[in-house]
C-alpha positions in Angstrom: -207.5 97.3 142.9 -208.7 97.0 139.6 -208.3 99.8 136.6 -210.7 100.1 133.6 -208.7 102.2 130.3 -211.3 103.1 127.6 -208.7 104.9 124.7 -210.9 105.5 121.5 -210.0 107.9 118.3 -211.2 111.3 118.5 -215.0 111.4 117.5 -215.2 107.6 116.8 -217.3 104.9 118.9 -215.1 102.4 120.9 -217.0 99.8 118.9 -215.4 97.0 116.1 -212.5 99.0 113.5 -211.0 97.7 110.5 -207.6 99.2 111.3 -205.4 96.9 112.1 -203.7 97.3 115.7 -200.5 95.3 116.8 -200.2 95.0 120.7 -196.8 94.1 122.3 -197.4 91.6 125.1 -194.4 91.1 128.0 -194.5 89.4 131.1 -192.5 88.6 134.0 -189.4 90.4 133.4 -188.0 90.7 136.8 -186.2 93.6 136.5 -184.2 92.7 133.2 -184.7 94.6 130.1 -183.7 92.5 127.2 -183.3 94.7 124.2 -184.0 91.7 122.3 -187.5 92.5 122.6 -186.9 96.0 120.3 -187.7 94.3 117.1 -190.3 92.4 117.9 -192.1 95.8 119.4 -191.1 97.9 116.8 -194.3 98.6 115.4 -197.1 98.1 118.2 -198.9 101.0 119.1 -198.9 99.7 122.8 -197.7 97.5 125.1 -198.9 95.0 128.0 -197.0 94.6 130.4 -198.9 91.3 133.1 -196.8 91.6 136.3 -193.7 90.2 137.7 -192.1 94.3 136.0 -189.3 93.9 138.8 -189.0 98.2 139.0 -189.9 101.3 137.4 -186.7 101.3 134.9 -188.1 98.0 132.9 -191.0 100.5 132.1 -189.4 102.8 131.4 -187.5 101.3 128.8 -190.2 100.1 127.4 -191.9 103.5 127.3 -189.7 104.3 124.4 -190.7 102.1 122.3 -194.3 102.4 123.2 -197.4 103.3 125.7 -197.1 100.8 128.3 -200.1 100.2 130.5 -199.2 97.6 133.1 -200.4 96.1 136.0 -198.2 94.3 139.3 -197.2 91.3 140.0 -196.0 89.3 143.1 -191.9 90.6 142.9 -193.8 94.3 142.6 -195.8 93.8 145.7 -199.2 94.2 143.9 -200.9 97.5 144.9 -198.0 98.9 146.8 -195.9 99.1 143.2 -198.3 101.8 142.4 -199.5 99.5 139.5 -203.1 98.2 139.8 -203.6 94.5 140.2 -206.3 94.0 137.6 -206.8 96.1 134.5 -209.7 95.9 132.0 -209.2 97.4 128.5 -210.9 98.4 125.4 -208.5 98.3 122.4 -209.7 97.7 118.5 -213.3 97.2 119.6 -212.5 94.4 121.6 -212.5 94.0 125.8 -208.9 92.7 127.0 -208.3 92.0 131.1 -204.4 91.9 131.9 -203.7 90.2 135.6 -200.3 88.8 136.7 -201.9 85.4 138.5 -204.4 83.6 136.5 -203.4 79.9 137.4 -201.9 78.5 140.6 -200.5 75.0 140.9 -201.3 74.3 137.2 -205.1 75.2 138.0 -207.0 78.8 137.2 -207.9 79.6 140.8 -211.5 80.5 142.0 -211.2 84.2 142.2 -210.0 84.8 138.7 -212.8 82.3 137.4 -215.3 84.8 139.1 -213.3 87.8 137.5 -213.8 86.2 133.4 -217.2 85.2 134.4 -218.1 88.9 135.5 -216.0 90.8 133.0 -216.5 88.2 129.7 -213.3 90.0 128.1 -212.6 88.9 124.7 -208.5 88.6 125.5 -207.2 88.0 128.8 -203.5 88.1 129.1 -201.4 86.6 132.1 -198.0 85.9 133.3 -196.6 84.2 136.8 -196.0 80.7 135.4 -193.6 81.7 132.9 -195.1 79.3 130.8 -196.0 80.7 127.0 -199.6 79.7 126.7 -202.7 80.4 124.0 -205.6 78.7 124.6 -209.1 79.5 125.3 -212.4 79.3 128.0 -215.6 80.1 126.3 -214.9 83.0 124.0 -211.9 84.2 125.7 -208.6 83.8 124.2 -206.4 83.1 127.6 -202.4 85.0 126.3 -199.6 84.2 128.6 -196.2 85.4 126.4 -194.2 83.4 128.9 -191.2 85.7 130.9 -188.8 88.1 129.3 -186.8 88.0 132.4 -184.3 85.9 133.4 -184.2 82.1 132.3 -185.9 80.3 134.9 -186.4 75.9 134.7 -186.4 74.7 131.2 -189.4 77.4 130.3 -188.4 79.0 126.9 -188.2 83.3 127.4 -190.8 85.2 125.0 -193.2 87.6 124.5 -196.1 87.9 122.7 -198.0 90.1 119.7 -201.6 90.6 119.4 -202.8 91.6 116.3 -206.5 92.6 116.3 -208.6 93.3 112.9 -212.4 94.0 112.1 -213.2 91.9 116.0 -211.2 89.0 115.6 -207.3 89.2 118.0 -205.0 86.5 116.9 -202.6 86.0 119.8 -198.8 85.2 118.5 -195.9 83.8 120.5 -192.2 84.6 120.0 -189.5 83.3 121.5 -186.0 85.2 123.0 -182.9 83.9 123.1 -182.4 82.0 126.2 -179.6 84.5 128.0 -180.9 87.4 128.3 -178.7 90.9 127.4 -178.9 93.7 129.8 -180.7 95.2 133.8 -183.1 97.8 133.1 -181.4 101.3 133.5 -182.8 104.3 133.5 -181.8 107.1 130.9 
């Protein structure tokens, strides 16, 4: 199941602005809600959640901080979390995919080659490999903020900012402490 989100201002084209917009960008939290992460997101005006949420509550939290828009992951049981599997955006005049599985066994696997290829999004941001990653193919900017969940391996825990202004997105990784604080829990 895939989703496509097209949130412009009233009376304004969804094309290139010169307002800039700061996204928070989360990942693989497994259930945990770190408050850690409530600086950091202080000031986004939304943020991405790429799979692996681990339950409603860890949205929830992060609902009052800002929009989420999220999609599942393999601990949510993709399409069965209620949470689409694939989602393609259109944020500060730019086109941004969010998916939970990108790579597999180190590789990016055939059917999300075929997805960028179709889709040509300008961001795509990721999570399953817990593994903090920038880096590009073509003229996509590939955003993996690492998990926010539990520590797992020797993987540092983070999340990510991106800042888009005037058509450029400048992806940014920062790093949480490595024990994380608190479960989710719903208020």
């Amino acid at each position: 199941m895939e989703h496509r989100s097209r949130r412009t201002q009233a009376g304004r084209s969804p094309g290139v602005t010169r307002r800039t917009l700061r996204l928070g960008v989360i990942a693989d939290t497994h259930g945990l809600y770190d408050p850690a992460v409530e600086p950091h997101f202080a000031s986004v005006s939304e943020i991405l959640h790429a799979g692996d949420i681990g339950g409603k509550d860890v949205i929830q939290c992060l609902r009052r901080l800002a929009p989420v828009t999220a999609v599942s992951g393999n601990v949510d049981g993709y399409e069965r979390s209620g949470w689409a599997r694939r989602v393609v955006l259109r944020r500060g005049g730019m086109t941004i995919v969010l998916c939970h599985v990108l790579y597999e066994n180190g590789r990016m696997n055939s059917e999300a080659q075929a997805w960028l290829d179709r889709e040509q999004p300008d961001v795509c941001i990721f999570g399953h490999s817990h593994r903090p990653t920038i880096d590009r193919r073509g003229r996509t900017i590939l955003f993996n903020p690492g998990s926010a969940g539990p520590k797992r391996f020797s993987l540092p825990r983070g999340v990510g900012i991106l800042t888009i202004t005037g058509g450029t997105a400048v992806p940014s990784l920062i790093q949480l402490e490595a024990r994380a604080w608190k479960r989710a829990e719903p208020r």
